[in-house]
PAZAGU-934569 format. One record per residue (C-alpha): residue number from 1; residue in three letters; x, z, y. Coordinates in steps of 0.5 Angstrom, whole numbers, plus 500, padded with zeros to 3 digits. Layout:
<NUM, "ALA", <X, Z, Y>> ...
This chain:
<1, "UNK", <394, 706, 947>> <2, "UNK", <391, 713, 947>> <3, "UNK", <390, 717, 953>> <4, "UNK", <386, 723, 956>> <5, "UNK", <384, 727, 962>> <6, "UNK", <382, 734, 964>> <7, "UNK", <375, 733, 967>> <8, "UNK", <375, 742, 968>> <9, "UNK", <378, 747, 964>> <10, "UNK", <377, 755, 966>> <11, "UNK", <373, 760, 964>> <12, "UNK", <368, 758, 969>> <13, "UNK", <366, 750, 964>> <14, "UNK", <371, 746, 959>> <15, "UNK", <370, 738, 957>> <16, "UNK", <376, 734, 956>> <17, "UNK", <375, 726, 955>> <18, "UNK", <381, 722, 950>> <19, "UNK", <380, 715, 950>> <20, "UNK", <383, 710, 945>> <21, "UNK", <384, 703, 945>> <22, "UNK", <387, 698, 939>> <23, "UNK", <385, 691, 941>> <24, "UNK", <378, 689, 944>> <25, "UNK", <376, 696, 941>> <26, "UNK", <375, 702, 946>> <27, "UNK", <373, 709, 943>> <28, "UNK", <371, 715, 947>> <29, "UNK", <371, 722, 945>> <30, "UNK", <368, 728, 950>> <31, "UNK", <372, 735, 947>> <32, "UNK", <366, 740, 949>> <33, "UNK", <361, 740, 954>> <34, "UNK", <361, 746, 959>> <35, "UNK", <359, 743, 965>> <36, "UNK", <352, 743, 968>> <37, "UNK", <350, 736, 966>> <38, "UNK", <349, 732, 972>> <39, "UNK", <356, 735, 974>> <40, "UNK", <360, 732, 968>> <41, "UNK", <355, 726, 968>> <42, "UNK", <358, 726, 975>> <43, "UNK", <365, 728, 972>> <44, "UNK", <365, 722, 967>> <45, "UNK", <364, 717, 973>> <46, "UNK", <370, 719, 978>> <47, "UNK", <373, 718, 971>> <48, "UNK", <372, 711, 970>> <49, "UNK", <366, 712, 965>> <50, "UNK", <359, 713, 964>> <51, "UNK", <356, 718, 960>> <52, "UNK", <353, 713, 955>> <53, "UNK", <359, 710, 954>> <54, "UNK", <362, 716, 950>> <55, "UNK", <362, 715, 943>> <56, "UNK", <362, 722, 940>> <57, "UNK", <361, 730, 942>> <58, "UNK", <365, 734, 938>> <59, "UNK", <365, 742, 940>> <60, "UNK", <370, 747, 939>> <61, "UNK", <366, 753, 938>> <62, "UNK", <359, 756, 940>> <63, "UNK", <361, 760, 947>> <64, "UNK", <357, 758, 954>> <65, "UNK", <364, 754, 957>> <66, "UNK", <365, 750, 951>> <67, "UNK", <359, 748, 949>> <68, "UNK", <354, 748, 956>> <69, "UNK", <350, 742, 956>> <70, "UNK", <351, 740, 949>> <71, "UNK", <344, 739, 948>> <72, "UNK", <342, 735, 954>> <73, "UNK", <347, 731, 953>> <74, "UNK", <345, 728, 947>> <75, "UNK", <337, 728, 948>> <76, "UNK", <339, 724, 955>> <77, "UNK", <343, 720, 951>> <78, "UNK", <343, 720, 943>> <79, "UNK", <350, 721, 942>> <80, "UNK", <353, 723, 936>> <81, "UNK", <355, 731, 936>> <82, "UNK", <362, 733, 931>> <83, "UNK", <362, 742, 931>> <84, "UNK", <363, 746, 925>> <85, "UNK", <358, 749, 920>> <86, "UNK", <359, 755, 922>> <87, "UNK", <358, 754, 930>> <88, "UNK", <352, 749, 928>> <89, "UNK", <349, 755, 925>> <90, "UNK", <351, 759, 930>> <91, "UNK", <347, 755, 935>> <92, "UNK", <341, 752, 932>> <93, "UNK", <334, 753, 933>> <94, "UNK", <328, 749, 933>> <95, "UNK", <330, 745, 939>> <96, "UNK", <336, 743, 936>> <97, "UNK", <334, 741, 930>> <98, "UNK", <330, 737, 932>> <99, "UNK", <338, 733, 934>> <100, "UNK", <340, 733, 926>> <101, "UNK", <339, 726, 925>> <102, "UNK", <346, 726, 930>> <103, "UNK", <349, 732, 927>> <104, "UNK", <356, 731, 924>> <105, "UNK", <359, 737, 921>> <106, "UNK", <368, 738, 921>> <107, "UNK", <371, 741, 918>> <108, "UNK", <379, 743, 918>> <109, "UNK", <383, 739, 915>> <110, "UNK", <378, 733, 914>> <111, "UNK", <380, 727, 918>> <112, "UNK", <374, 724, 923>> <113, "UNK", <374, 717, 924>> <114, "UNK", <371, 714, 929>> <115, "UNK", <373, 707, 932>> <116, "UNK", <380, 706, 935>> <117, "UNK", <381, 714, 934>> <118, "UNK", <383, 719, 928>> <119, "UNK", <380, 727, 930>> <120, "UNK", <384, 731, 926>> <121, "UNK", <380, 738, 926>> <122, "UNK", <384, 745, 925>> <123, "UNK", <381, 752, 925>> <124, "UNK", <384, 758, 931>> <125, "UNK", <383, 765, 931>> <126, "UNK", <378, 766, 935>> <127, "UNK", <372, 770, 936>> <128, "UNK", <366, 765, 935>> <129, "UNK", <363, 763, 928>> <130, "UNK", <367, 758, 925>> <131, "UNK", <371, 755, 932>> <132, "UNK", <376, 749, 931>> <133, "UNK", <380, 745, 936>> <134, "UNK", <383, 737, 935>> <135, "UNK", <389, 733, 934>> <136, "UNK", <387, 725, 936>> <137, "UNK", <391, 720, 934>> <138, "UNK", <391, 713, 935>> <139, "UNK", <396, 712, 930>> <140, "UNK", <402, 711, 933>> <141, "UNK", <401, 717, 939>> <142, "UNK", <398, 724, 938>> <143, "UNK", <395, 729, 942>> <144, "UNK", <394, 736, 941>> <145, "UNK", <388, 740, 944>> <146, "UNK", <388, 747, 943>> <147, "UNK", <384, 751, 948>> <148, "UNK", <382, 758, 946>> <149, "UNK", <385, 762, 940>> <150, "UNK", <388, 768, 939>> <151, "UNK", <393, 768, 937>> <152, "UNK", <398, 762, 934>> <153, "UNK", <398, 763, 926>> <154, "UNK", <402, 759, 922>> <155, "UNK", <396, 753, 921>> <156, "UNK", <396, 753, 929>> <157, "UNK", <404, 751, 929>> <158, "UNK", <403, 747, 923>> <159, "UNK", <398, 743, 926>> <160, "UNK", <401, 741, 933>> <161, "UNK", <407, 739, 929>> <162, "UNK", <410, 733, 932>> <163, "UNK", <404, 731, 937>> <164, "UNK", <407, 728, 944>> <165, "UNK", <402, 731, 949>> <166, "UNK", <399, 738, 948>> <167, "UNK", <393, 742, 952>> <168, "UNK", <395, 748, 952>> <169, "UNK", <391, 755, 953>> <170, "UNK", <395, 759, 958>> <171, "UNK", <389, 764, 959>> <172, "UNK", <391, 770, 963>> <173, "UNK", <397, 774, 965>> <174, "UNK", <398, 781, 961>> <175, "UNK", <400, 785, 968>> <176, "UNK", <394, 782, 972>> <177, "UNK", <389, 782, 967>> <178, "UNK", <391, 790, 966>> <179, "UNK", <391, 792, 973>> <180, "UNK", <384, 787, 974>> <181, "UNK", <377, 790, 975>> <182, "UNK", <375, 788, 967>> <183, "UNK", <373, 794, 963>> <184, "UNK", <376, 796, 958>> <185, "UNK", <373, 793, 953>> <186, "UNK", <373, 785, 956>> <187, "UNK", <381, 787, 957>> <188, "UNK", <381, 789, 949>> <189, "UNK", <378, 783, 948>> <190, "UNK", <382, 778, 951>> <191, "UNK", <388, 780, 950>> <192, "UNK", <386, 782, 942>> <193, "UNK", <388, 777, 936>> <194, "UNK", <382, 775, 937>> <195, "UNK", <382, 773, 944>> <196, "UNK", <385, 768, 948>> <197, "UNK", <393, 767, 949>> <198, "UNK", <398, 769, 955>> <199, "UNK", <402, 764, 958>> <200, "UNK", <408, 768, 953>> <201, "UNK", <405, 767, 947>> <202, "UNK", <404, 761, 950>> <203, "UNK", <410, 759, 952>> <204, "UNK", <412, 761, 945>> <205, "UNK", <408, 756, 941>> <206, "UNK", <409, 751, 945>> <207, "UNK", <417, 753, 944>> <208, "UNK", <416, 753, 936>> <209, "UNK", <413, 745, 936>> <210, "UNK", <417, 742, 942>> <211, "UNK", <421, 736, 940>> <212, "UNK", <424, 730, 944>> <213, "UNK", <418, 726, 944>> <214, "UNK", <414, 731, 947>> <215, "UNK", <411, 727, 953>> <216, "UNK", <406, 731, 957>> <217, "UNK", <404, 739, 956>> <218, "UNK", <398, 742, 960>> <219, "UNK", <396, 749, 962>> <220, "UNK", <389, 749, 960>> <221, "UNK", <384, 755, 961>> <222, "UNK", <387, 758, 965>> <223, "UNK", <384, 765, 968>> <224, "UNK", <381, 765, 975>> <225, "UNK", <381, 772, 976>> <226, "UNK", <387, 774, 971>> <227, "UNK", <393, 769, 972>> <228, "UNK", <395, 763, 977>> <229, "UNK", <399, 756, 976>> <230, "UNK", <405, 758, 978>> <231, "UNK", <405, 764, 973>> <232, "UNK", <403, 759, 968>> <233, "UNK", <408, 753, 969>> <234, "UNK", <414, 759, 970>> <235, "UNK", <413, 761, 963>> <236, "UNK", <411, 754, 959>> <237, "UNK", <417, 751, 964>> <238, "UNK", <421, 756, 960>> <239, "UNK", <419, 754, 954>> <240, "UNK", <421, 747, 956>> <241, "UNK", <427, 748, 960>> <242, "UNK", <424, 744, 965>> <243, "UNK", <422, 744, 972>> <244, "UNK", <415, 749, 973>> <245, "UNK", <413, 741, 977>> <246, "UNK", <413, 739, 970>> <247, "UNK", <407, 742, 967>> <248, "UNK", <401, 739, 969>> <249, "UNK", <395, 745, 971>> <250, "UNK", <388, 742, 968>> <251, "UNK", <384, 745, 974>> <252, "UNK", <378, 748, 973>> <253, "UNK", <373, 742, 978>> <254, "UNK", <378, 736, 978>> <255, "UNK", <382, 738, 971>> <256, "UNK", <387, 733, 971>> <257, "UNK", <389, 725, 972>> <258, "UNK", <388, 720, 967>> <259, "UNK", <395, 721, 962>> <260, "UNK", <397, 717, 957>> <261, "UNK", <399, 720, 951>> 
């Protein structure tokens, strides 16, 4: 069985929690830590978990709402960290080298497995040193998660092939990020390839992997300031040719429920 929970996506903090289970066996895996420590700690136990009990970190990329509390969590907890050369590199100084023993370094393509769970990491367009996102899969069921790119290149597309749950980037509205108080170079930045998605280069991503088996999508990342969940679920629902109430919205403090994948 595999499944997953928000526990806050948005531009204030991300961390998203999946867990599989094959047997007696549970394996669970925290997906960025951009909380405050004792807030995703606490964020962990409305869950049904504690911070103890997750089995790896992996974090996408270097920026502050990805990788927050990183560090303290695995100091308080000594909990085995997957991130990317290039966001290790990005990152490191002597407080974190002294955390190497749990340093594991992903890489795009090459399968993390860790118990009843498969991480598959694939890179994004993005504007951090070398960011990466996942595909996890018990082996039966798949999971997309894809919460800051660009743009979708053609290995986004590829890799998102076929899952029956995605979270997916719906970061800002181009009308209201325009007319917002962001100066010009923020808007620039947001709305380049480089940036974070709209909910119509959303939707069109999500309508280039859509297939009869896909179960659940969630609008991740969305922009306090740039977008709302009504725009967000009016454009993935599109997509879909479904009811907008069909998109589930992954809030920035409560995320979302417990899905099953």
């Amino acid at each position: 069985m595999l499944r997953f929970k928000s526990l806050g996506s948005g531009s204030s903090g991300n961390a998203t929690l999946i867990e599989a289970r094959s047997g007696t066996q549970t394996t669970r895996l925290l997906i960025d830590c951009g909380l405050g420590l004792r807030d995703l700690e606490a964020r962990l136990v409305e869950a049904g978990t504690q911070a103890q009990a997750i089995d790896a970190i992996f974090i996408t990329h270097e920026h502050g709402d990805h990788i927050g509390c990183a560090q303290q969590f695995i100091k308080r907890h000594s909990t085995p960290l997957w991130i990317s050369q290039g966001t290790w590199l990005a990152v490191v100084n002597e407080t974190w080298a002294s955390y190497q023993h749990l340093l594991n370094i992903a890489r795009d393509g090459d399968p993390i497995e860790m118990g009843a769970l498969q991480a598959q990491p694939f890179t994004v367009p993005h504007d951090a040193r070398e960011p990466l996102q996942l595909r996890c899969t018990d082996g039966d069921r798949h999971l997309g998660v894809v919460t800051d790119l660009g743009h979708a290149s053609a290995h986004v597309v590829q890799a998102l092939q076929g899952c029956h749950s995605l979270m997916l980037e719906a970061n800002y509205d181009p009308d209201l990020l325009q007319a917002s108080s962001y100066p010009s170079f923020l808007k620039q930045r947001v709305a380049g390839p480089w940036g974070h998605l709209a909910n119509e280069a959303a939707a069109d991503l999500l309508a280039r992997v859509k297939h009869v088996n896909l179960n659940h999508v969630i609008a991740a990342h969305l922009s306090e300031r740039n977008n709302s969940p009504e725009l967000a679920r009016a454009s993935l629902s599109q997509a879909l040719a479904c009811h907008p109430m069909d998109i589930t919205v992954a809030d920035p403090v409560v995320g979302t429920d417990w899905l099953q994948v």
